[in-house]
Backbone bond lengths (Angstrom), bond angles and torsions (degrees), N, CA, C in turn:
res aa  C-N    CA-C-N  psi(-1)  N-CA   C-N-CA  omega(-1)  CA-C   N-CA-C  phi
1 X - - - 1.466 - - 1.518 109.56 -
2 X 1.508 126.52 130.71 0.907 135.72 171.13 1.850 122.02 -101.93
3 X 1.749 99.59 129.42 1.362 99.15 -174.84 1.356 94.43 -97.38
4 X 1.298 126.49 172.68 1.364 129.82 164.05 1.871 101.47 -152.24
5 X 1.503 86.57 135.66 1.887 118.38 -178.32 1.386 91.21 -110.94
6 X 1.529 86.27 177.68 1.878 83.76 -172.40 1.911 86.34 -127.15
7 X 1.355 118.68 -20.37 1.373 109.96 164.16 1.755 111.90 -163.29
8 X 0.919 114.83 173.38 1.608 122.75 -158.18 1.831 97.21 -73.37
9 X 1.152 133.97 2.21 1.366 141.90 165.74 1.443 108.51 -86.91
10 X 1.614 108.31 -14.48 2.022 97.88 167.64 1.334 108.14 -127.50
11 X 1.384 112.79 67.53 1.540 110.87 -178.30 1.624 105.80 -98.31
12 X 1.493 121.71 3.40 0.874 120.22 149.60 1.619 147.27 -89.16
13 X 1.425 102.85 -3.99 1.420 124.29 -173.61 2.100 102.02 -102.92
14 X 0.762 104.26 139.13 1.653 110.38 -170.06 1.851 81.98 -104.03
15 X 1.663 109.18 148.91 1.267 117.47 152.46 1.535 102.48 -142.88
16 X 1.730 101.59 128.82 1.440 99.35 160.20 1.449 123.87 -146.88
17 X 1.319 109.72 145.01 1.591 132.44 177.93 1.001 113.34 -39.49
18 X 1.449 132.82 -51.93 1.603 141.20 -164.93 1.240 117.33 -104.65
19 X 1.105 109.98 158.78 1.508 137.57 168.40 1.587 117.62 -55.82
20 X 1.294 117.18 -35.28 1.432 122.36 -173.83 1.568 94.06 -102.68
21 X 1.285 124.81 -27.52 1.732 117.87 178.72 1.662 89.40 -59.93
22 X 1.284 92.39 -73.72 1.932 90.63 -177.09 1.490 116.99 -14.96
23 X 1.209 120.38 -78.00 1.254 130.03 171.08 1.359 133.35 -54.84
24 X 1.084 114.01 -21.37 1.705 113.65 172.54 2.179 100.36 -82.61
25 X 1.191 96.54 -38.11 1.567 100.14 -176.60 1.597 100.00 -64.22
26 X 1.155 134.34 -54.85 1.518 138.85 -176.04 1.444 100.08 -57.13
27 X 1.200 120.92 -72.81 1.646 124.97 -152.47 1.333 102.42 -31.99
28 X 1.479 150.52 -56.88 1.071 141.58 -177.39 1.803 117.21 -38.55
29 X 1.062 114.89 -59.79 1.691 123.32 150.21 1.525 138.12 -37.46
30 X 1.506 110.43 -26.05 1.009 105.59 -177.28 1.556 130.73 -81.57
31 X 1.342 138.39 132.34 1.212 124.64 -147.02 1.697 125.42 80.68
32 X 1.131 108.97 -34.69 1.501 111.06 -174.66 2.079 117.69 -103.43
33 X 1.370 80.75 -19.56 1.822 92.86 -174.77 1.635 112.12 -144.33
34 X 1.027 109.21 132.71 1.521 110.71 -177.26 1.243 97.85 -76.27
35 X 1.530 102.52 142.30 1.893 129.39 178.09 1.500 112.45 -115.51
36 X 1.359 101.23 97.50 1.421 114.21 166.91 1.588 115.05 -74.44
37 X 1.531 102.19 128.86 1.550 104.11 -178.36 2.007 120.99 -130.01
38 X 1.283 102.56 120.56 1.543 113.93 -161.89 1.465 101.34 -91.15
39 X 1.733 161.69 105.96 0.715 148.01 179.59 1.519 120.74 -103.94
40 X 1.171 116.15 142.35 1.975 104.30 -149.06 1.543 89.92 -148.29
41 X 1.534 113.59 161.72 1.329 100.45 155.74 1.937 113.54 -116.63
42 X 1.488 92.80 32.91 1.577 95.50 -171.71 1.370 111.32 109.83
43 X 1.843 109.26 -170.12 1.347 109.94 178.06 1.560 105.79 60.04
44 X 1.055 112.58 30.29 1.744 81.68 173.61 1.347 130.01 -89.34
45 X 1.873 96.26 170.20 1.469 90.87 -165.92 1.794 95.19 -132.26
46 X 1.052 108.63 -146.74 1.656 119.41 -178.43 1.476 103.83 -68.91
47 X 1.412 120.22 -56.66 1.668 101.98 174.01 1.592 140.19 -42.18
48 X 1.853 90.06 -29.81 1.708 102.59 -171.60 1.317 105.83 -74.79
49 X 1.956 111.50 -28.83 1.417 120.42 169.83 0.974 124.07 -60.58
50 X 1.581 136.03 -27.21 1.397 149.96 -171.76 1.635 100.88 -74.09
51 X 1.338 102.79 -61.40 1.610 112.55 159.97 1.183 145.25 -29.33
52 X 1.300 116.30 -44.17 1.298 149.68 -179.40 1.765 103.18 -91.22
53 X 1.047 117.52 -56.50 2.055 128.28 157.13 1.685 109.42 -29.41
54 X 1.186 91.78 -61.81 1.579 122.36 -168.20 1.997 82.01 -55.63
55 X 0.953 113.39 -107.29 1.640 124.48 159.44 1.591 110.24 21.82
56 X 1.256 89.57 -85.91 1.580 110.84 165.72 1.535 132.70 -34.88
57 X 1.247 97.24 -48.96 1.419 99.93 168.68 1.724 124.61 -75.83
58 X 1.484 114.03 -19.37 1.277 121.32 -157.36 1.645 84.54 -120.70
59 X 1.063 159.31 -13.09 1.414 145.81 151.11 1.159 142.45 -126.27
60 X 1.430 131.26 -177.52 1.572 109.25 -155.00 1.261 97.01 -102.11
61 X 1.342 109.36 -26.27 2.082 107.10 -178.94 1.283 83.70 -116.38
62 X 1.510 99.43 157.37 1.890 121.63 177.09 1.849 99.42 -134.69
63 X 1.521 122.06 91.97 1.399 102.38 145.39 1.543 123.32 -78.92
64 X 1.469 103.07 166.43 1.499 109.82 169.61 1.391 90.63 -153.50
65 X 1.872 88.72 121.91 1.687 109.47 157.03 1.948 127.51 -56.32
66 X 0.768 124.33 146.60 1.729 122.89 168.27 1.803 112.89 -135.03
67 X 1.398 122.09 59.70 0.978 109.73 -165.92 1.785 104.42 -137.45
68 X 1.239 105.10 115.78 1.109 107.40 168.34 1.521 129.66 -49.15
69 X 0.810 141.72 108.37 1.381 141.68 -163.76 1.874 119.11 -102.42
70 X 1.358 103.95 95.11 1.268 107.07 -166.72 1.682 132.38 -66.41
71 X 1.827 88.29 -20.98 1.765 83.54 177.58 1.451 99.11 -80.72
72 X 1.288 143.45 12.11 1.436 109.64 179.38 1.765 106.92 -116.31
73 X 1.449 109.98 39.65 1.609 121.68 176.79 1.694 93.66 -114.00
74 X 0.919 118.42 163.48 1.568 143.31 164.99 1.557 94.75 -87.03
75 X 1.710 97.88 167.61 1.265 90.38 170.52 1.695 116.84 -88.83
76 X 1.226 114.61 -10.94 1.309 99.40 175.73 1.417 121.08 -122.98
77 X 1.815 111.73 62.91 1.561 132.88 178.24 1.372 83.90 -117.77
78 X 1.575 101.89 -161.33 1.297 116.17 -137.65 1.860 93.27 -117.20
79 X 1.429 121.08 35.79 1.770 104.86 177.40 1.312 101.63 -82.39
80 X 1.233 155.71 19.99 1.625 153.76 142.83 1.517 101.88 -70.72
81 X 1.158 86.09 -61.14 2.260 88.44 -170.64 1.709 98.16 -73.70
82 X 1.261 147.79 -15.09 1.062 133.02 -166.52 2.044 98.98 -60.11
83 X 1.986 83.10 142.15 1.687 84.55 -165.93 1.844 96.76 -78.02
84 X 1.408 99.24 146.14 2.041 106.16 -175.50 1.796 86.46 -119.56
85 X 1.037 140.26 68.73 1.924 132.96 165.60 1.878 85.77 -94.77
86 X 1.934 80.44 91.04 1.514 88.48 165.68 1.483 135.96 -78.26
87 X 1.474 102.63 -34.73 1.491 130.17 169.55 1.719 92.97 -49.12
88 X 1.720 109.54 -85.74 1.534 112.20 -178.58 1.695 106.44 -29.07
89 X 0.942 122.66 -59.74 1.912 117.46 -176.84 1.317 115.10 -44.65
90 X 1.424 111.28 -56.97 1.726 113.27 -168.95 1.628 110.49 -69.15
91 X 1.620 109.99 -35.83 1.371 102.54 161.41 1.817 134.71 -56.89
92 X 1.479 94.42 -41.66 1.196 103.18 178.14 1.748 124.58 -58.70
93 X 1.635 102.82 -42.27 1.659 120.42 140.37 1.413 135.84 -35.64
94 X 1.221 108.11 -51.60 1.271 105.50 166.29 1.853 123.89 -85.80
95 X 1.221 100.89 -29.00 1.559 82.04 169.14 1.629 101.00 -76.82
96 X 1.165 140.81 -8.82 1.344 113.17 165.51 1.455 137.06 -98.57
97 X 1.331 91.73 12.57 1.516 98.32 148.10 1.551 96.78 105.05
98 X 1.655 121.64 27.77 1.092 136.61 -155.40 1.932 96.19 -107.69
99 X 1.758 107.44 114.58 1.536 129.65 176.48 0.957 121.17 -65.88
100 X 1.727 133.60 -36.50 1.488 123.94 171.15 1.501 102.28 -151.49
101 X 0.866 114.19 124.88 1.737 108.01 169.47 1.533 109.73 -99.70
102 X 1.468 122.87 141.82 1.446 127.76 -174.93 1.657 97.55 -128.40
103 X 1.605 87.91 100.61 1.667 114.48 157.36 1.563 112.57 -83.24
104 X 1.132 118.02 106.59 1.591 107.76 163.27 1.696 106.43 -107.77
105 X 1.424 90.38 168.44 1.506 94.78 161.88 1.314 115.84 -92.39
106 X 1.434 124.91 178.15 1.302 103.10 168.92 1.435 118.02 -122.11
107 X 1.384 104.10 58.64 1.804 110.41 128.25 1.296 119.68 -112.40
108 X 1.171 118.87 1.81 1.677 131.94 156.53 1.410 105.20 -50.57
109 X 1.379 99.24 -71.28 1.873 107.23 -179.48 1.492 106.77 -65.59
110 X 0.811 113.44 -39.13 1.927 117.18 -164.62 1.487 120.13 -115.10
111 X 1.874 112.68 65.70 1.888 91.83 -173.43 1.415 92.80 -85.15
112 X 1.594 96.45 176.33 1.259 103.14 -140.71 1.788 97.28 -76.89
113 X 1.281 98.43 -7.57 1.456 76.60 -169.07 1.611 119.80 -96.88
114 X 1.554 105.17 32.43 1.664 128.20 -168.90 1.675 99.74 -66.57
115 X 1.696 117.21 105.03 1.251 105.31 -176.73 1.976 93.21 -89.39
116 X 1.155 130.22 -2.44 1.757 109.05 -125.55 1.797 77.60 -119.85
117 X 1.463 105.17 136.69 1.276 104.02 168.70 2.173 100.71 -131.00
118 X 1.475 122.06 166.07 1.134 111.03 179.54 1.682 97.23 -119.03
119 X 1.291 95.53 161.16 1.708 105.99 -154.25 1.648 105.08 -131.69
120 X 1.246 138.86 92.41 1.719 134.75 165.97 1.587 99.14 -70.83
121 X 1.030 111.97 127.78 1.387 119.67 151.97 1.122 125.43 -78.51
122 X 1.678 126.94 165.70 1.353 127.74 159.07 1.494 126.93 87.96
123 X 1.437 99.67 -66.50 1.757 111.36 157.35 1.340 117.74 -93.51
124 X 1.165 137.50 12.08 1.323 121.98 148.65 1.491 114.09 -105.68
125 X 1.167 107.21 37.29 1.498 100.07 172.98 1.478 110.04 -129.04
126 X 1.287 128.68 7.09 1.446 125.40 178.85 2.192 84.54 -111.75
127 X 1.655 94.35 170.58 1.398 83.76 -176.03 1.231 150.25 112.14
128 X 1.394 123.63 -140.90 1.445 126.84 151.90 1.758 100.97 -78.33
129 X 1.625 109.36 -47.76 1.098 103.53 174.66 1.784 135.32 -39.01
130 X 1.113 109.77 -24.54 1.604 121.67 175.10 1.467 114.40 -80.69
131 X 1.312 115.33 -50.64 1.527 113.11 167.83 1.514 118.11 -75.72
132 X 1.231 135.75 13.02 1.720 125.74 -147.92 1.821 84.37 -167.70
133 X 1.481 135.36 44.84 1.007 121.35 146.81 1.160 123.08 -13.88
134 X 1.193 138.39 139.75 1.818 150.45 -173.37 1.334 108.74 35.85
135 X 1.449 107.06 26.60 1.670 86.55 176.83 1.722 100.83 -96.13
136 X 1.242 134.28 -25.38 1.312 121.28 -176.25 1.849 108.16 -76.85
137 X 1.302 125.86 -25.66 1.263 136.77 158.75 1.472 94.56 -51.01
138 X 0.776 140.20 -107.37 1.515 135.26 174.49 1.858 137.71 -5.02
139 X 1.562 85.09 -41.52 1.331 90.80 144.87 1.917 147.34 -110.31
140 X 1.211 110.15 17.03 1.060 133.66 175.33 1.357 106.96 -106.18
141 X 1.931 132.17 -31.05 1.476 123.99 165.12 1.389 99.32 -79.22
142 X 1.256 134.02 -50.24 1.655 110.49 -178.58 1.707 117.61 -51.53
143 X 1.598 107.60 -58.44 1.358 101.68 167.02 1.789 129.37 -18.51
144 X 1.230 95.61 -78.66 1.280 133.70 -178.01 2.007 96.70 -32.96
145 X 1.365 100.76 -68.67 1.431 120.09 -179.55 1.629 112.83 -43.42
146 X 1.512 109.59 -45.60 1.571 122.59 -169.35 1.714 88.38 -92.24
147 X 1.022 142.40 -5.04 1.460 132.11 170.98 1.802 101.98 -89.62
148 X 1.213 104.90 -29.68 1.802 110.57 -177.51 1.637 102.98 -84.01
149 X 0.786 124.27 -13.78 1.243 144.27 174.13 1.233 127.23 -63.33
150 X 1.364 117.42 -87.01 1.308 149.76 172.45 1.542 104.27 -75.00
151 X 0.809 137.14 -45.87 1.676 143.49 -169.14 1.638 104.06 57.41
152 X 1.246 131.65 84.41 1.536 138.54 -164.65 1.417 98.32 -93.99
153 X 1.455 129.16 146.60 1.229 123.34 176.88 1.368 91.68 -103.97
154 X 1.791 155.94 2.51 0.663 177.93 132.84 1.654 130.30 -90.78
155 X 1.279 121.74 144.08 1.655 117.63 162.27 1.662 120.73 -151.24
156 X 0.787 143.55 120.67 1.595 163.49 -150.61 1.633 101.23 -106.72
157 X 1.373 103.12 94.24 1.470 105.84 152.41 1.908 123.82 -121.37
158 X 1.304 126.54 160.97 1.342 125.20 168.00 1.184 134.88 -101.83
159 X 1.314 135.14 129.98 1.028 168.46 -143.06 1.612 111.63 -73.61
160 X 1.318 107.21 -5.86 1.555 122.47 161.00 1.324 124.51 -74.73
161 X 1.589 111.25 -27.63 1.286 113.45 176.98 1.393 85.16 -126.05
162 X 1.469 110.52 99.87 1.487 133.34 -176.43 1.569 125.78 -71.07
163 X 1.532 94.34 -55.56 1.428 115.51 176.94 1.364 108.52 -70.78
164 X 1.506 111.16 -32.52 2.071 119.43 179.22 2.033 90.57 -47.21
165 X 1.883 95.56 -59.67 1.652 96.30 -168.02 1.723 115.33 -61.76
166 X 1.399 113.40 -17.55 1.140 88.12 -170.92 1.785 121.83 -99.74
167 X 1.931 92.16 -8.01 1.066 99.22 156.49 1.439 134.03 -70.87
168 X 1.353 126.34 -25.67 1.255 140.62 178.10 1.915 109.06 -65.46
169 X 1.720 87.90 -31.12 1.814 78.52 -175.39 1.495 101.14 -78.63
170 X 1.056 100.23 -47.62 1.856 92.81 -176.02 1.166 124.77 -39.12
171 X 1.962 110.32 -48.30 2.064 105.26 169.86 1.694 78.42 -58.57
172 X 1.186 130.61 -101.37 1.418 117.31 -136.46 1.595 128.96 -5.38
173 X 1.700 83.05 -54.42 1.530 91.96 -170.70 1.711 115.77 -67.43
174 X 1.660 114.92 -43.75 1.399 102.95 147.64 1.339 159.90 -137.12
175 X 1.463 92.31 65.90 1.538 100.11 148.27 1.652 107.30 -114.04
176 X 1.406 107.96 15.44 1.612 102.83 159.93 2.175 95.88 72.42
177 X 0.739 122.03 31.72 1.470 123.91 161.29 1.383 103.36 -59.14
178 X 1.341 122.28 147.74 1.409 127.94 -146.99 2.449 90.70 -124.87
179 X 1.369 67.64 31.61 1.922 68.31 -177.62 1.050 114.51 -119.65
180 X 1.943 135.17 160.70 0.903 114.05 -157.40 2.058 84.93 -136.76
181 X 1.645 98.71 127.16 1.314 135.14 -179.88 1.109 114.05 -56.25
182 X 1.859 128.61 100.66 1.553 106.74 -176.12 1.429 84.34 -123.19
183 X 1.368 110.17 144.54 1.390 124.34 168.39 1.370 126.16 -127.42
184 X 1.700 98.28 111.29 1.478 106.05 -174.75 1.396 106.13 -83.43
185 X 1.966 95.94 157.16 1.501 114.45 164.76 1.823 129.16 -17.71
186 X 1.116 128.06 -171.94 1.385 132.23 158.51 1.161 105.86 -90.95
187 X 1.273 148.18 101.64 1.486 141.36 135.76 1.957 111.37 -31.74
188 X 1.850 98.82 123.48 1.222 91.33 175.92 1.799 96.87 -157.12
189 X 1.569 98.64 159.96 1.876 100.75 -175.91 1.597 109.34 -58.28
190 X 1.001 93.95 -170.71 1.830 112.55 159.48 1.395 128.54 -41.74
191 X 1.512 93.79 -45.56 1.362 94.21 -169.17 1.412 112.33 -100.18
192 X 1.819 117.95 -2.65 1.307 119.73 -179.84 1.216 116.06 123.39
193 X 1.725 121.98 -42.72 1.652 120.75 170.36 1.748 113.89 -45.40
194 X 1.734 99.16 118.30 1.291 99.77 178.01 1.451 120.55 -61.23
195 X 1.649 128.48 139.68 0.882 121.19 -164.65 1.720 113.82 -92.09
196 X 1.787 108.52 131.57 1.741 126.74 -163.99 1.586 100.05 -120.52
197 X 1.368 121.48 138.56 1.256 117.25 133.76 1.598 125.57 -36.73
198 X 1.085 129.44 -38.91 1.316 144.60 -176.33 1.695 99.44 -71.77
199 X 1.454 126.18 -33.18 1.553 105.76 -168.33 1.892 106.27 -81.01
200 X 0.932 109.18 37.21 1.636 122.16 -177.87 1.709 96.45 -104.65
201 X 1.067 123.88 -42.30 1.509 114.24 152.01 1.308 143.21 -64.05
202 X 1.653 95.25 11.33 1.623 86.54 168.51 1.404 106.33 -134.96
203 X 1.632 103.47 166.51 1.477 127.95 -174.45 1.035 102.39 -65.25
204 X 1.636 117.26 151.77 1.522 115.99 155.71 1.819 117.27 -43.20
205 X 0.821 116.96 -31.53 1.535 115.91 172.94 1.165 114.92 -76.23
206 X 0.904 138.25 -21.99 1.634 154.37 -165.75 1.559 98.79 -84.37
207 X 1.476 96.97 -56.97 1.715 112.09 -175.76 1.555 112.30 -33.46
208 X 1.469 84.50 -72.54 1.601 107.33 -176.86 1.687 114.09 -59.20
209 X 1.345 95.63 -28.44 1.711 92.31 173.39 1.373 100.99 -59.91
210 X 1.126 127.58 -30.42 1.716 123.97 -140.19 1.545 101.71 -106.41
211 X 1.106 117.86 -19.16 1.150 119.40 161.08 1.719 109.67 -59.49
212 X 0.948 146.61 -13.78 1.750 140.78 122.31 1.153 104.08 -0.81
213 X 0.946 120.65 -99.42 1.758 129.18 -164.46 1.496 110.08 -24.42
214 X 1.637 121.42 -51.13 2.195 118.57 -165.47 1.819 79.08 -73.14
215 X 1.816 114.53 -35.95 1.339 91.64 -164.61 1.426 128.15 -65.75
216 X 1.420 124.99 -31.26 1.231 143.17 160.74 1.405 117.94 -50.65
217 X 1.251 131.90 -33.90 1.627 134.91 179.47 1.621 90.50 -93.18
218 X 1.212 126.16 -33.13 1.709 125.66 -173.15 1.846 101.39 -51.69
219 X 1.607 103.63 -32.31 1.253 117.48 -162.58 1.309 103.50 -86.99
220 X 1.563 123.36 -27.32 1.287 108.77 -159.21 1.826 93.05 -106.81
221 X 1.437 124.08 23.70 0.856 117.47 -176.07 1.745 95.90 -111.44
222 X 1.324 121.53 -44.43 1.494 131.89 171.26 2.248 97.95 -40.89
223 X 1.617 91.62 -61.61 1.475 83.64 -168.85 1.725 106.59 -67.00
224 X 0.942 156.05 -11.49 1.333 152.18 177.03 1.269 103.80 -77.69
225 X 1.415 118.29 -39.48 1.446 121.92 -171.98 1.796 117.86 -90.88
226 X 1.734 100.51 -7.85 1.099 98.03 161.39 1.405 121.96 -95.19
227 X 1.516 127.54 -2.29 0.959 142.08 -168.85 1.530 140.47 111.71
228 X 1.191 102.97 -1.29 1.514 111.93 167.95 1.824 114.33 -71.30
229 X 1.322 97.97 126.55 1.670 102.92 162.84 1.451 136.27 -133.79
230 X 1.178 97.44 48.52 1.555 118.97 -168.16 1.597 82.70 -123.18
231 X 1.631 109.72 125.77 1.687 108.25 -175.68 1.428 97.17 -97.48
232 X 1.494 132.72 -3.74 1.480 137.18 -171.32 1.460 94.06 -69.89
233 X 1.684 146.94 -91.56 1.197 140.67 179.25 1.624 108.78 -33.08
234 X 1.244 123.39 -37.11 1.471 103.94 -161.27 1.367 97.18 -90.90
235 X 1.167 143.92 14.58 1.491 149.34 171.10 1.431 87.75 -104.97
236 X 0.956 124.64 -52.24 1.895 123.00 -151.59 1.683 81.64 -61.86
237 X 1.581 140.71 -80.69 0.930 150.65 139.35 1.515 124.22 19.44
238 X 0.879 107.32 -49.46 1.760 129.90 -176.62 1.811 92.57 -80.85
239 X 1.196 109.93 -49.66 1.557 101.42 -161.38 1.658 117.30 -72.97
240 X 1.480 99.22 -34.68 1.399 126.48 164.42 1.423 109.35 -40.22
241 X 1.182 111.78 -63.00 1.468 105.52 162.04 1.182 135.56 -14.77
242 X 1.462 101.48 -70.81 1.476 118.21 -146.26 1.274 111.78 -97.06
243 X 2.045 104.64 -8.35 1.373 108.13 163.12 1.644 133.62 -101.50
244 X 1.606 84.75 8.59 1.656 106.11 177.24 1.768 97.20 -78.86
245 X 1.205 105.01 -39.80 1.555 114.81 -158.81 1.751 97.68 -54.84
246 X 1.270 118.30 -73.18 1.419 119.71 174.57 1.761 104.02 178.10
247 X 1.090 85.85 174.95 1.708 105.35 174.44 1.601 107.54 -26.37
248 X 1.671 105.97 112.06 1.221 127.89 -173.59 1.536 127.82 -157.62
249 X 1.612 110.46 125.15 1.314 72.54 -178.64 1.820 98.05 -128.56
250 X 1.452 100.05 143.76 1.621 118.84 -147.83 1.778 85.05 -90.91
251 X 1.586 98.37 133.49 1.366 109.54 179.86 1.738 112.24 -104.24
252 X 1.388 109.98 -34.18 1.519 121.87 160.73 1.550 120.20 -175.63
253 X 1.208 99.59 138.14 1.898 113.09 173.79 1.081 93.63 -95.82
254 X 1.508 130.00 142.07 1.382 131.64 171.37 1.646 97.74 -147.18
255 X 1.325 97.41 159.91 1.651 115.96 164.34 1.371 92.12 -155.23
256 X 1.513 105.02 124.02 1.684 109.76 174.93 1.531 108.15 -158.95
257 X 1.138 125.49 161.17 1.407 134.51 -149.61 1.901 77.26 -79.35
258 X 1.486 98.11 148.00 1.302 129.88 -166.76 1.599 92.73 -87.28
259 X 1.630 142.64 -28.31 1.471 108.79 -179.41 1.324 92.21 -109.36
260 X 1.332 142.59 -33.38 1.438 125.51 178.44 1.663 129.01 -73.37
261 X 1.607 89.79 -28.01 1.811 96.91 168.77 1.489 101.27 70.70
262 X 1.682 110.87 19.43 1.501 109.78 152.58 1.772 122.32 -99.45
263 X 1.646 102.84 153.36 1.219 94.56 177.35 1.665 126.80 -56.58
264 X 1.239 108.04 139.53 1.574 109.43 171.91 1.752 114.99 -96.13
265 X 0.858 147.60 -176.66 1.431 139.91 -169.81 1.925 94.13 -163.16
266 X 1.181 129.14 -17.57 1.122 144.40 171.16 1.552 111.87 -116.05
267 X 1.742 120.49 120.39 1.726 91.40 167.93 1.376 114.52 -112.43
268 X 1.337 109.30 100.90 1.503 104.96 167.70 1.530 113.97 -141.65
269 X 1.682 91.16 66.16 1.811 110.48 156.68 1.149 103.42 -179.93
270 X 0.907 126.43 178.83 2.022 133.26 -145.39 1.868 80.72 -87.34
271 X 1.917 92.96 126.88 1.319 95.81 164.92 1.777 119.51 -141.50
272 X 1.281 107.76 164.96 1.799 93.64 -175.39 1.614 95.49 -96.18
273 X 1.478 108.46 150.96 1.169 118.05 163.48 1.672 107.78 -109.09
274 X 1.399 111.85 133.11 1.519 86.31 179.66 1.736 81.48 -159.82
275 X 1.788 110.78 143.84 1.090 122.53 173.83 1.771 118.92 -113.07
276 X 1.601 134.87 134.33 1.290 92.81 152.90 1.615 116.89 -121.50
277 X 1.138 106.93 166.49 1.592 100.91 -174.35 1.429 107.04 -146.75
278 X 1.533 108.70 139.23 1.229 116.32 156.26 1.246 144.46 -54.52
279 X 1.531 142.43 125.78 1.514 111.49 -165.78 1.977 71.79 -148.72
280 X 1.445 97.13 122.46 1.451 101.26 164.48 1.369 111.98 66.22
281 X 1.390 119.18 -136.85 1.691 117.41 165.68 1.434 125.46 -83.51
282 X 1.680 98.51 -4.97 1.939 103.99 -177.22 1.756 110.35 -99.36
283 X 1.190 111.52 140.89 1.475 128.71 168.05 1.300 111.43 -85.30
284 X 1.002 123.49 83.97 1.314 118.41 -168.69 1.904 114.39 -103.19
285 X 1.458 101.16 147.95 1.393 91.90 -176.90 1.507 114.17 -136.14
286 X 1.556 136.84 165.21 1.579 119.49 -164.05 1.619 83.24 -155.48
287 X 1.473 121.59 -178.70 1.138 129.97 174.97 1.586 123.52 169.84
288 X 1.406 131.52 101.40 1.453 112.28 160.98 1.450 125.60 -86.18
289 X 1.507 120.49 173.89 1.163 134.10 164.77 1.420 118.73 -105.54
290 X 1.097 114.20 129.94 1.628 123.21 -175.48 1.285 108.17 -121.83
291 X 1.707 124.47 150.20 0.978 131.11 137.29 1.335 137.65 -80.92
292 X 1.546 118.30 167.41 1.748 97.30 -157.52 1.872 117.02 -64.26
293 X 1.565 90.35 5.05 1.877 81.43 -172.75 1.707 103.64 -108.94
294 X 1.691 97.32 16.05 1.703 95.46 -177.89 1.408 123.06 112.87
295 X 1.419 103.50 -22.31 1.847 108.58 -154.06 1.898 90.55 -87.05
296 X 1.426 100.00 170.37 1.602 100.52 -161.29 1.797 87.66 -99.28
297 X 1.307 94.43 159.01 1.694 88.90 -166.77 1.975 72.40 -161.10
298 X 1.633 91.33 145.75 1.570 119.48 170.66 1.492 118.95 -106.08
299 X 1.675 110.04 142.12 1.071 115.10 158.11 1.456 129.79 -37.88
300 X 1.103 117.10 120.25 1.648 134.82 -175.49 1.717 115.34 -54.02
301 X 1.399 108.63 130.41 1.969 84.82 -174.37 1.399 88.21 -91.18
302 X 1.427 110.87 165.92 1.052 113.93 163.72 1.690 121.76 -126.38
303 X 1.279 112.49 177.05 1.712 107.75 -146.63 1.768 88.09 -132.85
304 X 1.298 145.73 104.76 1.178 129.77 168.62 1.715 108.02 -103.29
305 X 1.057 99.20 131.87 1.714 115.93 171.99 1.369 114.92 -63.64
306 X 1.342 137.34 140.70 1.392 143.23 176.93 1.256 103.67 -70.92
């Protein structure tokens, strides 16, 4: 079996290609040490680090995936242009204190003769799910695959891609995966734009345009908390925004109950607000969680028993 480092400063971090490297490196751990697992498709930035921290602190091994995952793009998104700075990743891994990273290719993940895909209903269909046909199928069989894989007694996702987390808990919860769901905060800059692999495609002007989006939910969180519960003005409001800002084109404003991920039209019970929008060549997407009196409230981890 061959490991491969990329220089004599990560001779402590293992990286491997395969499926059976994966597993021969873990098996010693299993049962005896909790395995925290970060799943990414690359590009990382400060959030994936927070993740990976987060990880770190709460188990004794830390993998992190880097794999672009092709069934969950359309054919005409961006998995050609998706950024791969593989070198930048494994470093960024290893200074954070990251034990094996699993690069596959993808006929590793995908031989050809892969009939079986896994399917959530219900909540992946309002959403991203409405514009991005098979993309949450896509990400629930890779998931799914890197959980059969790796066997994580733990897994670390963010709260930016909301509906990704809340779809992920639901397979957890049933197909009975024996792992337990922690979901961190939004990682975001200075000025508030949540932080994407994707905001690497835009201009400094673009940037600042896009900072629109936390400002528009910033707004619809003031009006909820001042007492409005009619989500029709605070969307109408929200959009206004984001078309004052500049050239955009708005893919969806939503406010919808936080476990069904249907629209609400009344808010009086904890709901997600989450928009995504185009700005330039990036799809960008943002979102809080509220309770019905306004206050910001997080996705729940969840803990499934073996």
């Amino acid at each position: 079996m061959t490991w491969k480092t990329t220089n004599n400063e990560m001779r402590g971090m293992l990286t491997a290609e395969t499926i059976h490297q994966v597993r021969q490196a873990l098996e010693p751990s299993r049962g005896k040490h909790t395995i925290g697992f970060v799943p990414t498709m690359g590009a990382l930035h400060a959030g994936h680090v927070e993740l990976i921290r987060t990880a770190r602190r709460e188990c004794a091994t830390v993998v992190v995936s880097l794999f672009v995952n092709p069934i969950q793009f359309s054919p005409n998104e961006d998995f050609q242009q998706y950024p791969r700075p593989l070198e930048d990743d494994l470093r960024i891994c290893n200074d954070a204190g990251v034990d094996l990273v699993f690069v596959p290719s993808v006929e590793q993940m995908y031989p050809t003769s892969c009939r079986t895909a896994v399917h959530v209903s219900d909540i992946t269909e309002s959403l991203c799910g409405a514009s991005r046909p098979g993309h949450f199928d896509g990400v629930t069989t890779v998931v799914a695959k890197l959980f059969n894989i790796i066997q994580p007694d733990r897994a670390y996702f963010g709260q930016k891609d909301a509906q990704q987390a809340l779809v992920v808990r639901k397979m957890i919860a049933d197909l009975n995966f024996p792992i337990r769901l922690h979901v961190c905060p939004t990682a975001r800059d200075a000025a508030g734009l949540a932080l994407s692999s994707r905001n690497r495609y835009l201009s400094d002007e673009q940037r600042n345009q896009a900072l629109c989006l936390y400002q528009a939910l910033r707004l619809a969180k003031e009006a909820i908390g001042s007492g409005e519960r009619d989500s029709e003005p605070i969307i109408k409001k929200m959009r206004q925004i984001i078309e004052v800002a500049g050239p955009a084109k708005i893919d969806y404003i939503s406010i919808v109950d936080s476990d069904t991920v249907q629209a609400v039209r009344r808010i009086d019970r904890p709901v997600l607000i989450a928009l995504a929008v185009q700005i330039g060549p990036a799809r960008l997407i943002d979102n809080i969680m509220l309770d019905a009196a306004g206050r910001e409230i997080t996705i729940k981890d969840l803990a499934i028993q073996a």
